[in-house]
N, C-alpha and C positions, 0 to 999 in steps of 0.2 A: 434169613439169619435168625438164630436161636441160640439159646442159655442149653448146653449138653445137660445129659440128666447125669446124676452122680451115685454110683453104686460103690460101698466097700465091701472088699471081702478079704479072708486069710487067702494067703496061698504062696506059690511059686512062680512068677512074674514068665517065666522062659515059658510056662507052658501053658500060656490064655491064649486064647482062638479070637484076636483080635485085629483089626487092620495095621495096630501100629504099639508098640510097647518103646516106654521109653525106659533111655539107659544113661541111671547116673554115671556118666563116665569121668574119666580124668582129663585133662584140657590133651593128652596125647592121644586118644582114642584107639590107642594100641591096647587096650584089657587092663586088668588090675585086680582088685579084688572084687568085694561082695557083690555087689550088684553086678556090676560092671564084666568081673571076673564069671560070673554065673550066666551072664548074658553072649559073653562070647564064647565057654566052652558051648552052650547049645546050639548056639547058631553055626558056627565048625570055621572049617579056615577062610571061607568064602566073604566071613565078616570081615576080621581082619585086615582081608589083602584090599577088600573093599573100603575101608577107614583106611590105611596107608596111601592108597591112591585121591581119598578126600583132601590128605594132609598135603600131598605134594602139590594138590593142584589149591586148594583153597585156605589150607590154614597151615605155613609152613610152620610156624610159630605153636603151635597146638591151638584148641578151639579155645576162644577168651569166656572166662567166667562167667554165665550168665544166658549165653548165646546157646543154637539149637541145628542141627543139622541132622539130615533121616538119608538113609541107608537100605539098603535091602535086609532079611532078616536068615538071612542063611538055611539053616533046616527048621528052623523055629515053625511054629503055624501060625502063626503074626507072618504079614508083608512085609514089615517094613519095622524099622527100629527107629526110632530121633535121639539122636546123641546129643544129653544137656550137661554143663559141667557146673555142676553147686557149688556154692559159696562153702570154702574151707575157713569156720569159727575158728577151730586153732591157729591156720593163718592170718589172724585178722580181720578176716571176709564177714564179718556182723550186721552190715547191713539187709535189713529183709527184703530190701529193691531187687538184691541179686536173686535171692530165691523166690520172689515174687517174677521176674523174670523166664524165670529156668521155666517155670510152669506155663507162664504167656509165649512165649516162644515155640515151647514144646507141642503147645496146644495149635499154634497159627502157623508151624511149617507142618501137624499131619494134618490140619484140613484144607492145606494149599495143596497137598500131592491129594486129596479126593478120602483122607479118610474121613470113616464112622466112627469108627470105634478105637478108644486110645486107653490102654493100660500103665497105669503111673505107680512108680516106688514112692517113700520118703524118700526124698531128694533132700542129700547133706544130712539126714538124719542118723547117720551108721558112722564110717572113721572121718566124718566131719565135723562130726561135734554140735550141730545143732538138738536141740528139745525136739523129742517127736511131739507134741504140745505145739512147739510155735510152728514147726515147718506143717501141719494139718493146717491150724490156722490160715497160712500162708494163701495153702494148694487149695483146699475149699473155697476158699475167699475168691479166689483168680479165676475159679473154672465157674463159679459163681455169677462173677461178672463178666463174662466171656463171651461173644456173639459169634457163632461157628455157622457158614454155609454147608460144610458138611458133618461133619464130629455133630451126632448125638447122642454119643455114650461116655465118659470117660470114666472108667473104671480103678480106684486107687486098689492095690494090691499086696497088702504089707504082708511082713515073714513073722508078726510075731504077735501074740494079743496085746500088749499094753500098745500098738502101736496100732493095731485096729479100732481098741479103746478111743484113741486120742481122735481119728479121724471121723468115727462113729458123734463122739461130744464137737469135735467143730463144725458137721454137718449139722447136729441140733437133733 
């Protein structure tokens, strides 16, 4: 068991050559927008019908706040995707437990399917309304303290510099 090593970089999250990319989804894991929405055009219909068939068997209700579920990754070059749903600040969802969560989850269901290497968005930090400032804090902190028998990579992936900035200053 070991601490992953922590890389950030800019980019476009659909197209890392990773074992596992997570996807801030919505608790329907039927698509949506940014991330989410960007995660399932690349991936094609095969995601999709693949999350429909999660929903009818596992979470008829959609996935609960906080929780983390992986998938196959359609045409993507990732394996596999983990579907986490952030805590919505406009909704009320302020608690940092919850996005503290999304990250330990996402982390402990790809190294229970045997990943290495795990590519992360800001999680809530886009039409969730969290600070890219707290949600870095957060995701560094957690993969930080994290003991992974497989995952010795997690790679955060942001779409934009201040938000590489932010996770740059909470690495140190």
């Amino acid at each position: 068991m070991a601490t992953p090593r922590i890389e950030i970089t800019l980019g476009d999250i659909t197209t890392e050559d990773v074992d596992a990319v997570v996807n801030a989804a919505n608790s329907s894991l039927l698509g949506g927008g940014g991330v989410d929405g960007a995660i399932h055009a690349a991936a094609g219909p095969d995601l999709l019908a693949e999350c429909r068939r999660v929903r009818a068997s596992d979470y008829p209700d959609g996935l609960p706040t906080g929780r983390a579920v992986i998938t196959g990754a359609g045409r993507m070059p990732a394996r596999h995707v983990v579907h986490t749903v952030g805590p919505n600040r406009h909704a009320g969802q302020t608690d940092p437990a919850l996005l503290e969560s999304c990250f330990r989850e996402s982390l402990q269901v790809a190294d229970e399917a045997g990943c290495r290497s795990v590519a992360f968005p800001a999680i809530s930090a886009g039409v969730y309304g969290w600070d890219v400032h707290e949600v870095a804090r957060v995701a560094v902190r957690t993969v930080q303290a994290a003991s992974c028998e497989n995952v010795d990579l997690v790679r955060f992936v942001l779409f934009d510099k201040r938000s590489e900035d932010a996770f740059q200053l909470a690495l140190g």
